[in-house]
C-alpha positions in Angstrom: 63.7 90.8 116.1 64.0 87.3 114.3 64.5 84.0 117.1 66.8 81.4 115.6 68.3 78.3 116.7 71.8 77.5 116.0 74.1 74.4 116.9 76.8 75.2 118.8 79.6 72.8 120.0 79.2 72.3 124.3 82.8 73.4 124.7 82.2 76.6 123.1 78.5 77.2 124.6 79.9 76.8 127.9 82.9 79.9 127.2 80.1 81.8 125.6 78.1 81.6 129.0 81.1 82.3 131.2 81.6 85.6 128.7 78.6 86.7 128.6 77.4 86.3 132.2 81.0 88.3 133.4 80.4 90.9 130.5 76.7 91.3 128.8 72.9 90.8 129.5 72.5 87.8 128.6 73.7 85.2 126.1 71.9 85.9 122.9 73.7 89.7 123.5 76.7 88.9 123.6 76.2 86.5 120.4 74.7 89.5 118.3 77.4 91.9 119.9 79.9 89.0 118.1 78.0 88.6 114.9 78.1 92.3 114.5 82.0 92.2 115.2 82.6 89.5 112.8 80.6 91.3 110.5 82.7 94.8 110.9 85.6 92.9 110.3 84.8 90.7 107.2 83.5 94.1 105.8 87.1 95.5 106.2 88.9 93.3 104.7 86.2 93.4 101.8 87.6 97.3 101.8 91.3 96.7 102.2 91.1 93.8 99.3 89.4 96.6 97.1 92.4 98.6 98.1 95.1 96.4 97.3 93.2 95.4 93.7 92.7 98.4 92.5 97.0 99.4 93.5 97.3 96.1 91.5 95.4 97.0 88.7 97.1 100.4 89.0 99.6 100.6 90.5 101.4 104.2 91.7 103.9 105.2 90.2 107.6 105.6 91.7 108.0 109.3 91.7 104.7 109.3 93.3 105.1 107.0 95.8 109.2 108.8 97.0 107.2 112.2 97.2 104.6 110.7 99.5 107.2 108.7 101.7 108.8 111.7 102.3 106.0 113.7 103.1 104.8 110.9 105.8 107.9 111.0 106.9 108.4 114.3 107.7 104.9 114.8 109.5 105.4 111.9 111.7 108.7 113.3 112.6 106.2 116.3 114.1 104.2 113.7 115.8 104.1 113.2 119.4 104.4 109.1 120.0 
């Protein structure tokens, strides 16, 4: 594992300590446990981007889309929410 130093605003060092003493080991855990987070996240929306470009580029068809509407629809109908 790599050490780093970072600059970090007091306000916000001070509600990462409060955090991470309530909640994890120690600071520098609960700063990876947020990198990883943010990286999860920024990785999604990488994935739902690609999503959304390639239905732009091409995008379903109507008949396509009524059959599969329908089809959600009646399974969730079966679903217990």
């Amino acid at each position: 594992m790599k050490t780093i130093q970072v600059p970090i605003e007091e306000g916000l060092l001070k509600t990462i300590d409060e955090k991470a003493h309530s909640r994890f080991k120690n600071r520098s855990d609960f700063i990876r446990k947020a990198c990883q987070q943010l990286i999860k996240s920024l990785e999604e929306q990488e994935k739902d981007n690609t999503y959304v470009k390639g239905y732009q580029k091409t995008p379903e068809k109507v008949k396509v889309a009524e059959v599969s509407a329908k089809l959600a629809s009646s399974v969730l109908k079966k679903e217990n929410w």
